[in-house]
C-alpha positions in Angstrom: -51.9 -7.8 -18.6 -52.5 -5.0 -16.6 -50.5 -1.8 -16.5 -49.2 -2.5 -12.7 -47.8 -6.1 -13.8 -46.4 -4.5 -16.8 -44.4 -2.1 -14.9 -43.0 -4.7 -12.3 -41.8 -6.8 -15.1 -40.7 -4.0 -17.2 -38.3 -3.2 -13.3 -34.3 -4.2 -13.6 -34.2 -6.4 -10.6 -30.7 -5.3 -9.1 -28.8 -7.9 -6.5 -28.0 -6.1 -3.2 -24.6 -4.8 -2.4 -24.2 -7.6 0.1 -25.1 -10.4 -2.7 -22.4 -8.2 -5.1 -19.7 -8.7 -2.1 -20.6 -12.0 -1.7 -20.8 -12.8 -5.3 -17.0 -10.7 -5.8 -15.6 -12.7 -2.7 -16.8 -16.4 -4.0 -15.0 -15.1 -7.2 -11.4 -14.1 -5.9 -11.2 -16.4 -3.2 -7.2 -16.5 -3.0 -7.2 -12.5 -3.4 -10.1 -12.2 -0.4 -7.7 -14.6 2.0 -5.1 -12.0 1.7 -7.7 -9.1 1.7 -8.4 -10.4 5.5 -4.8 -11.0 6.1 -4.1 -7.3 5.5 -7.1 -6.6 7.9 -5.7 -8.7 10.3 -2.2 -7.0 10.4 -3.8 -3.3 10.6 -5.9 -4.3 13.5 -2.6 -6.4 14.9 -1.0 -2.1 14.5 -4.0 -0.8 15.7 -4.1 -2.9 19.3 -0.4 -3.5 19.5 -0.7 -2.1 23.6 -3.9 -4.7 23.9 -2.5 -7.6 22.2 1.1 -7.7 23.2 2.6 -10.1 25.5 5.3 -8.6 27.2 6.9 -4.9 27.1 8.7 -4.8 23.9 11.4 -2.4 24.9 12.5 -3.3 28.3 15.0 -6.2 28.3 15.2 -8.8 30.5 18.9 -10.3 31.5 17.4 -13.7 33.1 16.4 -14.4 29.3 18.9 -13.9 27.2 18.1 -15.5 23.3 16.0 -18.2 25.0 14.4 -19.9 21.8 10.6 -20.2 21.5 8.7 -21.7 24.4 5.4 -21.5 26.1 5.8 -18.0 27.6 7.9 -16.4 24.4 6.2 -17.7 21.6 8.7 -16.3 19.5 12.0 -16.6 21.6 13.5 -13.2 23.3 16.8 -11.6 21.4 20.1 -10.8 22.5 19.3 -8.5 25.7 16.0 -10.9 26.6 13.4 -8.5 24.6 10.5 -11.0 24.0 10.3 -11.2 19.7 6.5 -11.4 19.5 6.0 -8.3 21.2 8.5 -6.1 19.2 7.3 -7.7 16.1 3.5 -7.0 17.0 4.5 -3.4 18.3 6.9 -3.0 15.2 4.0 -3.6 12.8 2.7 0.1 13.9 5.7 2.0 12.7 6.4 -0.2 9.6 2.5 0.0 8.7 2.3 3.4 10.0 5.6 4.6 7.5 4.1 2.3 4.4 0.4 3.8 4.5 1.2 7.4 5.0 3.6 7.5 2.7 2.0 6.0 0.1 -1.2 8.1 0.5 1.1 11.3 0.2 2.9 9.9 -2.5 0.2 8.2 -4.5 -2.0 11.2 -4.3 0.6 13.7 -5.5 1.5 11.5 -7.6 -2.4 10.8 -9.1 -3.1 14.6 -9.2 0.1 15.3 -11.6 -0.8 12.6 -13.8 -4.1 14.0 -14.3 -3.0 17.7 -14.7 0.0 16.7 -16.5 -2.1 14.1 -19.2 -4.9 16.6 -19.5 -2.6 19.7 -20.6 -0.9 18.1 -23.3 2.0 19.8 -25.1 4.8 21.1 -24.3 3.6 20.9 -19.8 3.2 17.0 -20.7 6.9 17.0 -22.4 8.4 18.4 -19.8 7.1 16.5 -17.0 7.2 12.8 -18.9 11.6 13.8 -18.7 11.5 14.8 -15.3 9.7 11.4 -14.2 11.9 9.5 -16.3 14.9 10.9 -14.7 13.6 10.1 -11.6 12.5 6.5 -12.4 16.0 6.0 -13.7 17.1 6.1 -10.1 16.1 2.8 -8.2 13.7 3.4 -5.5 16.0 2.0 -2.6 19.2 3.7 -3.9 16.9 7.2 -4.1 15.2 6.5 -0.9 18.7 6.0 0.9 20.1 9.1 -0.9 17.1 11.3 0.4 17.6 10.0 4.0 21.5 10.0 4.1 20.8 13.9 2.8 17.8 15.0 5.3 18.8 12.7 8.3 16.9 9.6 9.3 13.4 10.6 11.2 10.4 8.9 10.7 9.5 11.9 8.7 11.7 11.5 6.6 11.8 8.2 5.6 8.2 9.0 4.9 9.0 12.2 2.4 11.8 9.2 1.2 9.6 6.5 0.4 6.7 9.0 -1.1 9.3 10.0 -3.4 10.0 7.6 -4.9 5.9 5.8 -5.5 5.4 9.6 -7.0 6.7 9.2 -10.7 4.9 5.6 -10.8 1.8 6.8 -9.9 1.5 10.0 -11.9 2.7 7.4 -15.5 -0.3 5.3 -14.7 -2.7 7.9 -14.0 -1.6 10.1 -16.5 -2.4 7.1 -18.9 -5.8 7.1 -17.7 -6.4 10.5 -18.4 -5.3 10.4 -22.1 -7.6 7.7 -22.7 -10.4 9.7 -20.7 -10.2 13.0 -21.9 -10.9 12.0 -25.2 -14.2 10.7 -24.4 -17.4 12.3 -25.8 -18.7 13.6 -22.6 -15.5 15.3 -21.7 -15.9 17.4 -25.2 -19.5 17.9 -24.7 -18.4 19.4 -21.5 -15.4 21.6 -23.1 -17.6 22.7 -25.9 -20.3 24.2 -23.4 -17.2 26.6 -22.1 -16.5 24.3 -18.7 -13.2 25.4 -17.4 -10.5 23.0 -17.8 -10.0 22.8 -13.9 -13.5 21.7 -13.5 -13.5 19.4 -16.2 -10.3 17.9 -14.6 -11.3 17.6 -11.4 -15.2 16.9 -12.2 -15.2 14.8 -15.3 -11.5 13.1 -15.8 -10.5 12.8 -12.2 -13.3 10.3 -10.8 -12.4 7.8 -13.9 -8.9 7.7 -12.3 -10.3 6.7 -8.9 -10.0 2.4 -9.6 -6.5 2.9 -10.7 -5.7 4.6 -7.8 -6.7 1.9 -5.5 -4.7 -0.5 -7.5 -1.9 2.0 -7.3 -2.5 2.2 -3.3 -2.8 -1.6 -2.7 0.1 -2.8 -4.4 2.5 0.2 -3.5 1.9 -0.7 0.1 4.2 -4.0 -0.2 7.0 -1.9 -2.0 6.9 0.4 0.8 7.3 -1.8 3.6 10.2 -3.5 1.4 12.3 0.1 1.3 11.1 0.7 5.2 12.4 -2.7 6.4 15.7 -2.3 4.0 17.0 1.2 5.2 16.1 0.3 8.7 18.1 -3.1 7.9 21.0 -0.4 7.1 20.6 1.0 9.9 18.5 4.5 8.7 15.4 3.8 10.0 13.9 4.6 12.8 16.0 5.0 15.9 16.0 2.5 18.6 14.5 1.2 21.1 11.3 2.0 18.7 11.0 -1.8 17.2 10.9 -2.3 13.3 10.8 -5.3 11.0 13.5 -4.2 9.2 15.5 -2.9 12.5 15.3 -6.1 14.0 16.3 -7.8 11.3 19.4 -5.6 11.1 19.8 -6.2 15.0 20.1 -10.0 13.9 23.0 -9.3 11.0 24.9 -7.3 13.5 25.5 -10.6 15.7 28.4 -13.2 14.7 25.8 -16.0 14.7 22.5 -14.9 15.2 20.1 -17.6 16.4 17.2 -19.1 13.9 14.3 -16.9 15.4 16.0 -13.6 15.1 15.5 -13.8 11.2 13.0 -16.4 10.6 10.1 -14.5 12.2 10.7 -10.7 10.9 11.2 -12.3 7.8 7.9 -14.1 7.9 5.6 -11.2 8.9 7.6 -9.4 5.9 6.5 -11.6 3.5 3.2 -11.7 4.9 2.4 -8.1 5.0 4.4 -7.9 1.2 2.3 -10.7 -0.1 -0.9 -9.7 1.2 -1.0 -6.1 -0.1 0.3 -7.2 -3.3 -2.2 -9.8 -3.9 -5.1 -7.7 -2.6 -4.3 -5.0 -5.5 -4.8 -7.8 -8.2 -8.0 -9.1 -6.4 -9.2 -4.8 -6.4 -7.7 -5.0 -10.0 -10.0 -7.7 -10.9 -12.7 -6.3 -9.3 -12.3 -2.5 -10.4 -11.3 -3.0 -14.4 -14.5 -3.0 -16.0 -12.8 -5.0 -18.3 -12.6 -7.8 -16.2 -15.0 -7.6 -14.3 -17.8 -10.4 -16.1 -14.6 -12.7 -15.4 -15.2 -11.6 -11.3 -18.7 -11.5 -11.2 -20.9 -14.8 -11.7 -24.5 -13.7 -13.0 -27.4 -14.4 -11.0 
């Protein structure tokens, strides 16, 4: 055999990254449905001026709680506001609150786990109490305290809802980091003389990056749960601005609200909970090199 043919079969044929996506989508089927259903409701934010039917804010008097039809697909509320528009329009703020928030939180979160978990000692003591105290508080019921306190702006229920992902994040992350930092090439590094910033941020850091993801994924439904609850209580975002939550809270405020005021907030709720939660399993699946072989279907 000649030295050529040698080398080509000696060569690690490696499938594309288009076959792995393929391959990880054929595997996690159910998790890939609500992968695109989680698309589908960003783009829905992204073109709500496009996409939208009607004007959600003005009302209209000659259509007051008309149920669905052919021209409101959804049914108009109690001042002839066509639903499907506020609900499409609504999506922006109650994505727009749930994904900022939750990057802010997450990442504070991520980068005291890893500080925190790397240190050790007596810094690790002392921040483990201080995220226990604040996990001892339920997420709504601190969430509701922080707005009551610094008034309810969309800011604010931001700084709110990031509050409360924080302590979760930095548990699992600082988890991570004990397991990582006791890896050989994190003491080859500290035995060279790398600074222990560098060796955090360089070597421990990147390991933390699946978690993360996981952690962003599946905080994403939480948030939109708190978001739609304090604007159900009527400290979220100010009117006329439309909000699942806020309309939902429009509904409970009637004697007898009709079917549609509930039924549909409530769905696209669910939706945008269930999607984000079951797209952080499918990332889980995916990410965990532990389960990974169980994703992946060899070629």
């Amino acid at each position: 055999m000649s030295q050529e043919a040698t080398s080509v079969v000696g060569q690690v044929i490696k499938p594309s990254a288009s076959t792995r996506l393929k391959r990880i989508v054929m595997a996690n089927k159910f998790a890939s449905f609500w992968g695109l259903i989680s698309v589908l409701l960003l783009l829905m934010a992204i073109t709500a001026d496009i996409i939208s039917p009607h004007d959600p804010i003005v009302p209209n008097f000659q259509k007051l709680q008309i149920p669905p039809d052919s021209e409101n697909w959804m049914g108009t509320d109690q001042i002839g506001r066509d639903i499907l528009s506020r609900l499409i329009h609504g999506s922006r703020t109650t994505l727009f609150v749930a994904l900022v928030s939750i990057a802010v939180g997450t990442t504070i979160g991520a980068a005291w786990g890893v500080m925190t978990g790397y240190a050790g000692g007596k810094v690790d003591l002392v921040a483990e109490r201080f995220l226990e105290v604040m996990m001892a508080i339920p997420g709504l019921i601190l969430a509701f305290l922080l707005v009551m306190v610094l008034g309810a702006t969309i800011w604010t229920i931001i700084l709110a809802i990031a509050v409360t992902r924080l302590p979760f994040s930095a548990r699992v992350i600082r988890s991570v980091t004990l397991s990582v930092k006791q890896m050989t090439y994190v003491e080859a590094a500290r035995s060279i003389g790398a600074k222990p910033f560098r060796i955090m941020w360089r070597h421990v850091a990147p390991q933390c990056f699946a978690p993360f993801i996981v952690l962003v994924t599946v905080h994403l439904g939480t948030a939109i749960i708190i978001e739609a609850s304090l604007s159900f209580l009527g400290l979220g975002v100010r009117p006329p601005t439309p909000t699942w939550g806020g309309m939902l809270g429009e509904a409970s405020a009637l004697l007898i609200p009709n079917w549609w005021f509930v039924v549909f907030p409530g769905l696209f709720i669910t939706a945008a909970v269930l999607s984000f939660n079951l797209l952080g399993d499918g990332l889980r699946d995916v990410l965990d090199p532990r389960l990974r072989g169980s994703t992946e279907t060899t070629g």
